[in-house]
C-alpha positions as CSV (number, residue, x, y, z in Angstrom):
1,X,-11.7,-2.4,8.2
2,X,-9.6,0.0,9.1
3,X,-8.7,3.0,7.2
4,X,-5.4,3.4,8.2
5,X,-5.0,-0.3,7.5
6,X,-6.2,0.3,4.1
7,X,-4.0,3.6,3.4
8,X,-1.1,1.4,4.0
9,X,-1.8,-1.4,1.6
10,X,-2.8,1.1,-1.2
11,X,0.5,2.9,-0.5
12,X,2.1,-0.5,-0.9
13,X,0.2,-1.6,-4.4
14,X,0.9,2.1,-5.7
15,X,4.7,2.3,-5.3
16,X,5.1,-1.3,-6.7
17,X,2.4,-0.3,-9.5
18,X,4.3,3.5,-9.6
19,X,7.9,1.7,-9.9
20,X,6.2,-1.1,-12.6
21,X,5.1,1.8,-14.9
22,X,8.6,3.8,-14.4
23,X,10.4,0.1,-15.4
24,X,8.0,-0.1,-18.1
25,X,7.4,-3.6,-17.0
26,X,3.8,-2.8,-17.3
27,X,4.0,-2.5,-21.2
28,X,5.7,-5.9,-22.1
29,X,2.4,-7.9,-21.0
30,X,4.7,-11.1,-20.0
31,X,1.5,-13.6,-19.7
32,X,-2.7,-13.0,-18.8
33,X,-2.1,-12.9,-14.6
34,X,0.2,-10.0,-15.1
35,X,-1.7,-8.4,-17.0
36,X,-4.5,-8.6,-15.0
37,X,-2.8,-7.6,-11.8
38,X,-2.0,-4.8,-13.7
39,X,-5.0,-3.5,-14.4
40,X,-6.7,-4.2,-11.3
41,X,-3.7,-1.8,-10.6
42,X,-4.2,0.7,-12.6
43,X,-7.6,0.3,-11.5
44,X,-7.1,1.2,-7.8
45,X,-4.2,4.0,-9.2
46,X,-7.1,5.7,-11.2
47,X,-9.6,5.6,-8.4
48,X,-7.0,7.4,-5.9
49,X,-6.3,9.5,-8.5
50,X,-9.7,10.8,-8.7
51,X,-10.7,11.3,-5.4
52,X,-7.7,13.4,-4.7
53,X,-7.5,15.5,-7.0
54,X,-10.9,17.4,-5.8
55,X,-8.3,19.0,-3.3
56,X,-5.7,20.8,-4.5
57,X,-3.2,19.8,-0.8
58,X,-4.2,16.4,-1.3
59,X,-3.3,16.2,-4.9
60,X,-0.2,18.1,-4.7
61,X,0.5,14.9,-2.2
62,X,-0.1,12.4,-4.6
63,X,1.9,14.4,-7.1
64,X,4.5,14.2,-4.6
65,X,4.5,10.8,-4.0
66,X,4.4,10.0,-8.0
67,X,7.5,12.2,-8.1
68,X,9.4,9.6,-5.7
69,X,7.6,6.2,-4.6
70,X,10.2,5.2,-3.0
71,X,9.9,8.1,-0.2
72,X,9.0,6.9,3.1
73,X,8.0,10.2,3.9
74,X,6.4,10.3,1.0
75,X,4.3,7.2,1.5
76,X,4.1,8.1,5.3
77,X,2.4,11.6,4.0
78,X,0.2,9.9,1.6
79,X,-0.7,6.8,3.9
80,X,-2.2,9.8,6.2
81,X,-3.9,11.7,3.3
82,X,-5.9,8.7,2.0
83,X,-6.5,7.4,5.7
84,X,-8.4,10.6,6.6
85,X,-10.0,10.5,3.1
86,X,-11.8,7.4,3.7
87,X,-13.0,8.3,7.1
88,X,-14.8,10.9,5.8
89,X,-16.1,9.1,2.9
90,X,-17.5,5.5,3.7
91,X,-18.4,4.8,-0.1
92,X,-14.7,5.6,-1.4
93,X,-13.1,3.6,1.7
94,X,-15.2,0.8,0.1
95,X,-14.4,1.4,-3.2
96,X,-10.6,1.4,-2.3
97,X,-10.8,-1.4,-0.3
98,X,-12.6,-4.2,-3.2
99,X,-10.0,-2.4,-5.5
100,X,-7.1,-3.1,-3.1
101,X,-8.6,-6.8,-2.5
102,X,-8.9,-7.4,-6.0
103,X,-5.6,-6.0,-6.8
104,X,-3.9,-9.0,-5.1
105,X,-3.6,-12.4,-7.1
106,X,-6.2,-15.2,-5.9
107,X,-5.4,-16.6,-2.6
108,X,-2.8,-14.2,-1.4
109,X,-3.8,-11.7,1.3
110,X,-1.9,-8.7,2.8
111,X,-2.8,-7.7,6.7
112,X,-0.2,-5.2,8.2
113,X,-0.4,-4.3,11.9
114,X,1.1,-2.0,13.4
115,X,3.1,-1.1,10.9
116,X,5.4,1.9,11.2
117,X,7.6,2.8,14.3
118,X,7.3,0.8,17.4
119,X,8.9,2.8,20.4
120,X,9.3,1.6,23.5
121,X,8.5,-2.1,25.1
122,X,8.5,-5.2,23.0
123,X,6.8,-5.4,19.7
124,X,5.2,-9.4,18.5
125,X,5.2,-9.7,15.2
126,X,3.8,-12.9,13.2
127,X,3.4,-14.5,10.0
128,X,5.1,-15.3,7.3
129,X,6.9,-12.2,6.7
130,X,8.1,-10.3,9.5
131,X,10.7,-7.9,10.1
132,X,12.3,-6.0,12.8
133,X,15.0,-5.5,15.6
134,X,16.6,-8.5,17.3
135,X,14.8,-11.2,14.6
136,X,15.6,-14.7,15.8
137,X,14.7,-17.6,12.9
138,X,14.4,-21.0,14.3
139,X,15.1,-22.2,18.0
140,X,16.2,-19.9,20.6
141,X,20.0,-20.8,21.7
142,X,20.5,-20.1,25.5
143,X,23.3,-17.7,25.9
């Protein structure tokens, strides 16, 4: 899979896990799934964690992004960080890739394509869950 692919789901899972912990939703342990989300979670946090903190750039990035999830740039920055991370480490692109699968509760799957900024020509999106410019729901009306 693709790294960049990956980055962008971990980035995802961390600012909702990042955002959980400042809530303190995380400590009220409403029923088992939760819970075990979470630590699968915490599990993939802790991983990222560890890897980046070998490099004291790439640390100060995570660091960063702790400081405000809700950055885009932030995310963007980190997104980039971890991407280039797991090209030059097969084993932890694997490792964060089973802990970003298993972070998601049975039966749901997260595939983002070209996600980011689309300039120029027209942009397809699908699924369940798209977003963007000019979104038409249902039919087409003829104008």
């Amino acid at each position: 899979m693709d790294p960049t692919l990956i980055a962008n789901g971990v980035v995802s899972a961390l600012v909702t896990f990042l955002k959980a912990v400042a809530d303190k939703t995380i400590e009220r342990g409403s029923d088992a799934t939760a819970d075990a989300a979470v630590g699968r979670l915490r599990a993939l946090y802790q991983a990222i964690k560890a890897k980046l903190s070998k490099d004291n750039v790439d640390a100060e990035v995570l660091e960063r992004f702790e400081a405000d999830p809700a950055s885009i740039a932030r995310q963007r920055t980190l997104e980039g960080v971890l991407a280039e991370a797991m090209q030059t480490d097969p084993a932890f692109a694997e490792e964060v890739a089973r802990l970003l699968s298993s972070s998601r509760p049975d039966g749901q799957r997260l595939m983002v394509i070209d996600s980011g900024l689309v300039a120029g020509g027209d942009a397809h999106l699908q699924g369940r869950f798209v977003a963007g410019r000019d979104l038409t729901v249902g039919e087409r009306q003829e104008q």
